[in-house]
C-alpha positions in Angstrom: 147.0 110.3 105.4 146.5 107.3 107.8 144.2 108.5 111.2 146.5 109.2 114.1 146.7 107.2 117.6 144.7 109.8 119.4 145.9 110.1 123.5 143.9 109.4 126.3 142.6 113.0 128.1 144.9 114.0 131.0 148.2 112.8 132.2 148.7 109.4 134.0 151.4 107.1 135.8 153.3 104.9 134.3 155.7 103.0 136.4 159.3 102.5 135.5 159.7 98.7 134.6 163.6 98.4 133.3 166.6 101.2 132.9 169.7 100.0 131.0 172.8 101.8 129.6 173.3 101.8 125.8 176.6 103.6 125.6 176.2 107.1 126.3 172.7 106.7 126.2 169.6 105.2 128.5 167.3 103.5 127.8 163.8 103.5 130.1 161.0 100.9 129.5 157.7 101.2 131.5 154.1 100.0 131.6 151.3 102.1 130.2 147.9 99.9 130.6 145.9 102.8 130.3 147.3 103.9 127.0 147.3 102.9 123.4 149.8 101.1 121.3 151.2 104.5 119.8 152.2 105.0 115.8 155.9 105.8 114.5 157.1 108.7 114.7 154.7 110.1 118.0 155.4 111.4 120.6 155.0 111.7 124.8 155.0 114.7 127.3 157.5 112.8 130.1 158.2 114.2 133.8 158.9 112.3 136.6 156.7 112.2 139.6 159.0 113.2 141.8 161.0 116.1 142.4 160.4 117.7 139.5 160.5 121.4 139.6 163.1 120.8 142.8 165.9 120.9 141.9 168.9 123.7 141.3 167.0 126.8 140.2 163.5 124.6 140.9 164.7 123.4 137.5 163.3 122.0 135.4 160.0 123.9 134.7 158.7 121.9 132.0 157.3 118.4 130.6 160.1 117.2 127.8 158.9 116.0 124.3 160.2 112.6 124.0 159.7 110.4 120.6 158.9 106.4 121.2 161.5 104.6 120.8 159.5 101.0 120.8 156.2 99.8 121.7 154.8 96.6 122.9 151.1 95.1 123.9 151.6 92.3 126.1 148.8 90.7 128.8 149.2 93.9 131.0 148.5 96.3 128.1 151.5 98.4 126.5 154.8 98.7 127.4 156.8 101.7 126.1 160.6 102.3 125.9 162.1 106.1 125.3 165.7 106.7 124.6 167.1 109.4 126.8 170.4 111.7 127.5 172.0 113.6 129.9 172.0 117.2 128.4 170.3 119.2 131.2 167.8 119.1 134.3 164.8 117.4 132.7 166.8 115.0 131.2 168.9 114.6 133.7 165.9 113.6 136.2 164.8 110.9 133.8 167.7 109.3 133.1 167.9 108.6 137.1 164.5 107.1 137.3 164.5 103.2 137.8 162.3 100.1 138.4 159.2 100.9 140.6 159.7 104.8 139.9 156.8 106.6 138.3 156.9 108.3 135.2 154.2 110.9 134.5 153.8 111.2 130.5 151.2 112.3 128.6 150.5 111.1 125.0 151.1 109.2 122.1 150.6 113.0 120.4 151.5 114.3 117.1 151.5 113.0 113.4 153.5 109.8 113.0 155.3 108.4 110.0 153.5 107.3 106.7 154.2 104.1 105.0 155.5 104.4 101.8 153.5 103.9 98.2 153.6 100.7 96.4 157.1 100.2 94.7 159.2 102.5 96.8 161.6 101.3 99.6 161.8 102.8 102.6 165.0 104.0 104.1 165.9 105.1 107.8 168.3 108.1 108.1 169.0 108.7 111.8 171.4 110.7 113.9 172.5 110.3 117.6 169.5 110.1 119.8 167.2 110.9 117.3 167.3 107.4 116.0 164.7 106.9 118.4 161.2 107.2 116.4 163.5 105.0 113.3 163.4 102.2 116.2 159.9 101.9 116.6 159.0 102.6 112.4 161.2 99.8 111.9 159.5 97.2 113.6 156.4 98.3 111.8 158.1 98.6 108.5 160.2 95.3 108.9 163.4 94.3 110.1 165.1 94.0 106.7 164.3 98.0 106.7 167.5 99.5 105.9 168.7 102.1 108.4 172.2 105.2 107.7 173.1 105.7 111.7 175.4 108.7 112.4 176.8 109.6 115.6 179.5 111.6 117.5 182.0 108.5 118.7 181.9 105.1 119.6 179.9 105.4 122.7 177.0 107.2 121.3 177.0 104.8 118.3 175.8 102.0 120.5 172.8 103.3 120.3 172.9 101.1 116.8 172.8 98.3 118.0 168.4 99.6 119.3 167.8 98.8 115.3 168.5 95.6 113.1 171.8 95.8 111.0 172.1 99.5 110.9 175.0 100.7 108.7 176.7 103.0 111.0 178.8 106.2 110.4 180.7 108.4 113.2 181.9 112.2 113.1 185.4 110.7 114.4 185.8 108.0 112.7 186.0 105.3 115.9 183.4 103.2 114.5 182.0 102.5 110.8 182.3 104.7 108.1 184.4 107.9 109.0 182.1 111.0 108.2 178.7 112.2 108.1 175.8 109.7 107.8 174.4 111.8 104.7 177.6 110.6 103.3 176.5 107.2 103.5 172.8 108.6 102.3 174.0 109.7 98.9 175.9 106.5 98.0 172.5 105.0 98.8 170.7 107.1 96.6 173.1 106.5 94.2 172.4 102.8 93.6 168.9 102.9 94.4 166.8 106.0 94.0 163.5 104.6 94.3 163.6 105.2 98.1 161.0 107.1 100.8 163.5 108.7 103.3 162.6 108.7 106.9 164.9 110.7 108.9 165.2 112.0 112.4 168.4 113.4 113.9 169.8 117.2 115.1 168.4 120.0 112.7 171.6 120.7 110.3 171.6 116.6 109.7 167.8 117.2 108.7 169.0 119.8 106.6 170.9 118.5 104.7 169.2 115.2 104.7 166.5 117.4 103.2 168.2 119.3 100.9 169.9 116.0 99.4 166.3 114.6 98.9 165.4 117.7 97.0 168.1 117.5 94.2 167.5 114.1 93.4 163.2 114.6 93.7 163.7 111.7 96.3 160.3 111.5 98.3 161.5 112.3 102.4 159.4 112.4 105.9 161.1 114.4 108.0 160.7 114.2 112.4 161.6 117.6 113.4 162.2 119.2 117.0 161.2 122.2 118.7 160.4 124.1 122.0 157.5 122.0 123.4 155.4 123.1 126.8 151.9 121.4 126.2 152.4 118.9 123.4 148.6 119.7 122.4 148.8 122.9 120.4 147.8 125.6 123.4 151.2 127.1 123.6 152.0 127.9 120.8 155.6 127.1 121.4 156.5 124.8 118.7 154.9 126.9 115.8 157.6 126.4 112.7 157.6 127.8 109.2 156.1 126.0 105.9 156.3 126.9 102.8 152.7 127.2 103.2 152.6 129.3 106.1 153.5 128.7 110.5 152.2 125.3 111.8 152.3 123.4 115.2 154.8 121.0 115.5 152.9 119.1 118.4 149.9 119.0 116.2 150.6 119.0 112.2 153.9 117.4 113.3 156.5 116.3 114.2 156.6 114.4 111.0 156.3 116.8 108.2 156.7 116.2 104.4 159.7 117.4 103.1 158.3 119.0 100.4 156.8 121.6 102.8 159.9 122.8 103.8 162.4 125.6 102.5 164.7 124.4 105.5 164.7 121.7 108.8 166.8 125.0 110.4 164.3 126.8 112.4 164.9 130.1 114.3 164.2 130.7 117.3 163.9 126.7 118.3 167.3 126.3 119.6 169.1 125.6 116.6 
């Protein structure tokens, strides 16, 4: 296991640089001098430094768990991009932040991604905005990486165009192939089996991304989700089932071998 991008102590201020519309998504890149180029696959504590906990309700509450999408060291240190959408209050706020706002994130956290062993390809499985950390492992792994997109519709699947010639599939058939991404994963499989799956996307698309792995003993790393309020193991909030026993996600995670899972379906996380 390759040592983890550890994150500086406390939360800082990072100040909103660019925001740009990627179909239904956005896209938010700011400056982080203070902090380290993070790994693939990690991930950042985000609120915004103002009204947060103001709005209906005083909602939201809570930091929100956001993967990096890309990363880049330039003369004013790093500069770090996250791929955001409008579901609810927290990511609501964000997605209205713009240039000169601050955004208050804590991190890079977590386990990343690990590289594959000599003679196997890696492969990038993603699914709506979870094709976020597959941005980021790309431009570590290569850009000839191969990369299986699925999304809802059209819209959301502009969000392919944030990796180099992804092969795209849509639930509704308005762009690409006309089905599910895992679809599009077999076929793969098919004609090339020595493959190291990395995959990130809504829990039944893990699933079965998972469970597709394990019939054809096809090695997988799999970025899950779940209910985050620290990011730093105190909660206990993100604790998810192995087939070794409970584990945070924040801390062992969110990248977790594939063969320590009976299921990417957790109860109790939302799913």
């Amino acid at each position: 296991m390759s040592e983890r991008t550890v994150a500086p102590f406390g939360r800082r201020a990072a100040r909103v640089l660019d925001r740009r519309r990627c179909g239904s998504y956005v896209v938010l890149r700011c400056a982080d001098p203070e902090g380290p180029r993070p790994q693939g696959g990690q991930f950042y504590m985000l609120t915004a430094a103002e009204r947060w906990g103001g709005g209906a309700g005083e909602r939201p509450f809570l930091p929100r768990a956001f993967s990096v999408l890309r990363a880049r060291t330039g003369p004013g240190g790093t500069e770090l991009e996250f791929l955001l959408e409008d579901v609810g209050p927290g990511t609501k706020r964000l997605c209205e932040l713009g240039p000169g706002d601050e955004l208050l994130l804590l991190g890079p956290l977590g386990a990343g991604f690990e590289p594959p062993a000599a003679g196997r390809r890696p492969l990038l499985v993603g699914g709506g905005v979870g094709i976020a950390p597959l941005a980021i492992w790309q431009d570590e792994l290569g850009a000839a990486t191969p990369a299986l997109l699925g999304f809802r519709d059209a819209a959301r699947a502009k969000g392919a165009a944030l990796l180099h010639a992804a092969v795209v599939a849509t639930d509704d058939g308005s762009i690409g192939h006309h089905g599910l991404v895992t679809e599009l994963l077999e076929a793969e499989l098919d004609s090339s089996p020595a493959a190291v799956v990395y995959t990130c996307g809504p829990p039944p698309m893990l699933e079965a991304v998972r469970a597709l792995c394990a019939e054809r003993s096809t090695e997988a790393q799999l970025a899950l989700e779940s209910g985050m309020a620290c990011g730093f193991g105190a909660c206990f909030g993100c604790v998810v089932p192995t087939r070794t026993g409970l584990v945070r996600l924040c801390i062992e995670g969110p990248v977790i071998d594939a063969s320590r899972l009976e299921t990417a379906i957790v109860a109790g996380a939302g799913h």
